[in-house]
N, C-alpha and C positions, 0 to 999 in steps of 0.2 A: 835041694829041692826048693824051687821057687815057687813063693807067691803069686796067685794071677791077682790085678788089679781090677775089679770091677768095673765095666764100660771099656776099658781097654785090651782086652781080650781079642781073639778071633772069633767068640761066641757075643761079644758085644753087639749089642742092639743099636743099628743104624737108625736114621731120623728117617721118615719121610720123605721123598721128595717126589716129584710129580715127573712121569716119563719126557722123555724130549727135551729136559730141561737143560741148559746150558751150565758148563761145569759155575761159572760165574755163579748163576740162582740155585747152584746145588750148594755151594758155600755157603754156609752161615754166616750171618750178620753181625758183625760182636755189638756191643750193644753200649750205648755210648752219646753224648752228647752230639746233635748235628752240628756241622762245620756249615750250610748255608745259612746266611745273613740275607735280611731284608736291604732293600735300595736306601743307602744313609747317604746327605751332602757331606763332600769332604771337607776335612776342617778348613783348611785354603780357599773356599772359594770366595767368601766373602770378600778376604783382601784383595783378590785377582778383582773382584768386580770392581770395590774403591780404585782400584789401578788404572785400571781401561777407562775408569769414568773421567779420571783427573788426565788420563792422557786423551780423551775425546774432547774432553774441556780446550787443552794445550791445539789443540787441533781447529778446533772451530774458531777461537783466539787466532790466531795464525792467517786462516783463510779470509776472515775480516780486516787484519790490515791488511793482507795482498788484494782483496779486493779495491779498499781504498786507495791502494798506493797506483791501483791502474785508472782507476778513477782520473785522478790528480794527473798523473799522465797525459790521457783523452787532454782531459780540460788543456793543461799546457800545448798540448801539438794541439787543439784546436784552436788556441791565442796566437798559439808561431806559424798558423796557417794563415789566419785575418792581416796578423802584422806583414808577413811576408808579400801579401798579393796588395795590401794599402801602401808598403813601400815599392811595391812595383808602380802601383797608378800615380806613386808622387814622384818618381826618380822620370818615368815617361813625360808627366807635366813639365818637368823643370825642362829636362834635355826639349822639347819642344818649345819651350818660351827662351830657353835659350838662344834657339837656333831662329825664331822668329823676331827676336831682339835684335838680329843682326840683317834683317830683312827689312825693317820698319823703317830705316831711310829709303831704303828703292820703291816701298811702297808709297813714303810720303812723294816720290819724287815723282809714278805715276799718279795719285791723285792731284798733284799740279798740274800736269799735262794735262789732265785729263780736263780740268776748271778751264784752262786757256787754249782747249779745241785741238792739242797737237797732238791727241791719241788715235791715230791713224796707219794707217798700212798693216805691214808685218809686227811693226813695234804695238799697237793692239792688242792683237793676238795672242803677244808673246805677251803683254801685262793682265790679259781678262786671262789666262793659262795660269798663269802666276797667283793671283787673285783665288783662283777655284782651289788652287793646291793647298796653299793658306786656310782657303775654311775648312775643306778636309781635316786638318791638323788641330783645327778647332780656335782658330782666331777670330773673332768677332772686332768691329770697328762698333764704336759707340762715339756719342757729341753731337747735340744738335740745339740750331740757334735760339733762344724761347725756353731753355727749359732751365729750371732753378738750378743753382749755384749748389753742388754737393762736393765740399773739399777731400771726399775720399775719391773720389773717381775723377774730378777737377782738379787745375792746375792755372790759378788765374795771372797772366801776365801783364792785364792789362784792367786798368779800374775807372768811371767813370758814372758820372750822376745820371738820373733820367727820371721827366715828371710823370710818363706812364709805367711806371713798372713798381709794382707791391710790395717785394722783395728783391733780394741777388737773386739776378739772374743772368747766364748767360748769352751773351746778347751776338759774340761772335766766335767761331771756332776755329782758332791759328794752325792747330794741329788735331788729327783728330785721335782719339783713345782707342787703345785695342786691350781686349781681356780674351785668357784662356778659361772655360768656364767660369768659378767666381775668384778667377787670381788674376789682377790687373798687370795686364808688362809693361803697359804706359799711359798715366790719366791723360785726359784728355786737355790739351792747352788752350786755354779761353781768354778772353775778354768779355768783364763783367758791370754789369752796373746796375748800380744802388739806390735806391727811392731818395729823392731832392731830401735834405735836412727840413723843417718846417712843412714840408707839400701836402703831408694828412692832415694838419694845424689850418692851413688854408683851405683846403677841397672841406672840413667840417665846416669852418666858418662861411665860405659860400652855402653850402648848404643848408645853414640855419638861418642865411640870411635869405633865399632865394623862398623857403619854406616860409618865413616872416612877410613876405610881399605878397605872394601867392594869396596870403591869407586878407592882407586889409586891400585888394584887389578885388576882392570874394565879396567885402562888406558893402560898398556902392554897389555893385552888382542884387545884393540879396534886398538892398533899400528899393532899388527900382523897380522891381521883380513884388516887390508889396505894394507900392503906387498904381501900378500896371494893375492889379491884381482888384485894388479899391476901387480903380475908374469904370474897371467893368463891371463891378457889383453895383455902379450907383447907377450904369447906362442899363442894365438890366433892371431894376425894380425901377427905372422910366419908362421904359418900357412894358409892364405891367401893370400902372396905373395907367396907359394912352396918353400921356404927353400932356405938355398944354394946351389950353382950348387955342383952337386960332382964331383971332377977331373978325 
């Protein structure tokens, strides 16, 4: 004969439960500490953050000298851009004064014609043609008779005294100068001449002496000019009294 267990019986007393209820909410709850946790940081995050900082760090380091290093770039291709177009305008100069250096006798040889009337006809044409192609290229002729002695753009072959002239000056042009802007391809050949040794020694001494005479010239002059001057004041106050009686 067995014992019945109290509550576990088929006479057992069921709990309560509320119609409709799902077997889930029919089941008891055993009873028990909760398993949800409130939102906690995980212990890791701190270090992740020093992480990314020090590698954002690594990063913007970085982008600064690639920035610089383009920089410095620029700057260079903008140096090898100035050098390359100022060795194009000096390499263009030379080859042009080269090739005009080699013209400067045919030139000299029409401006002789030209002095002694023989630039005529066809031959003309073909030197004033010649002439224009030349300034094109940018040859200037320079030298002219009268104007002071400058030994960078002069070439004096010829030297001589003169009492009118103040300084070297060039007095004749044998040959005349040609320059490509400020680069000379042939000064100009002169004959020059230079003020008399003594000549400004003399021209002062005349002149002090000229100034000296002027002056004791001036002095009889200034005596007579007071004599003249007495005779009329004495003819006047005779004439103010009415003269002598007349007998």
């Amino acid at each position: 004969m067995t014992e019945e267990t109290p509550g576990f019986g088929e006479n057992a007393e069921q709990p309560d439960v509320p119609s409709g209820a799902t077997p889930e909410e029919k089941a008891p709850q055993a009873d028990g500490p909760s398993t949800e946790e409130g939102p906690a940081a995980p212990a890791g995050d701190a270090s992740q953050i020093v992480g990314l900082t020090a590698q954002l760090d690594q990063v913007r380091t970085a982008l600064t000298e690639r920035t610089a290093d383009l920089q410095r770039l620029q700057a260079e291709y903008q140096n090898y851009r100035r050098r390359v177009e100022r060795d194009k305008v000096t390499v263009k100069e030379i080859a042009a004064a080269n090739l005009l250096t080699e013209l400067l006798p045919t030139l000299d040889d029409v401006g002789r014609a030209r002095e002694h009337g023989e630039l005529v006809g066809g031959f003309k044409s073909v030197a004033e043609a010649l002439e224009t192609v030349v300034a094109k290229m940018g040859l200037q002729q320079f030298g002219k008779e009268g104007e002071p002695f400058d030994p960078t753009i002069h070439e004096a072959l010829m030297h001589s005294y003169a009492p009118d002239v103040t300084e070297t000056t060039c007095v004749a042009i044998l040959q005349p100068g040609y320059r490509i802007g400020e680069r000379v391809v042939r000064p100009a050949r002169v004959a020059v001449a230079e003020p008399q040794p003594g000549a400004q020694t003399v021209k002062s001494a005349e002149s002090a002496e000229s100034g000296a005479a002027e002056g004791d010239d001036s002095a009889p002059a200034d005596a007579e000019s007071k004599a003249d001057g007495a005779a009329d004041t004495a003819d006047a106050k005779g004439k103010e009294s009415g003269g002598p009686d007349e007998g």
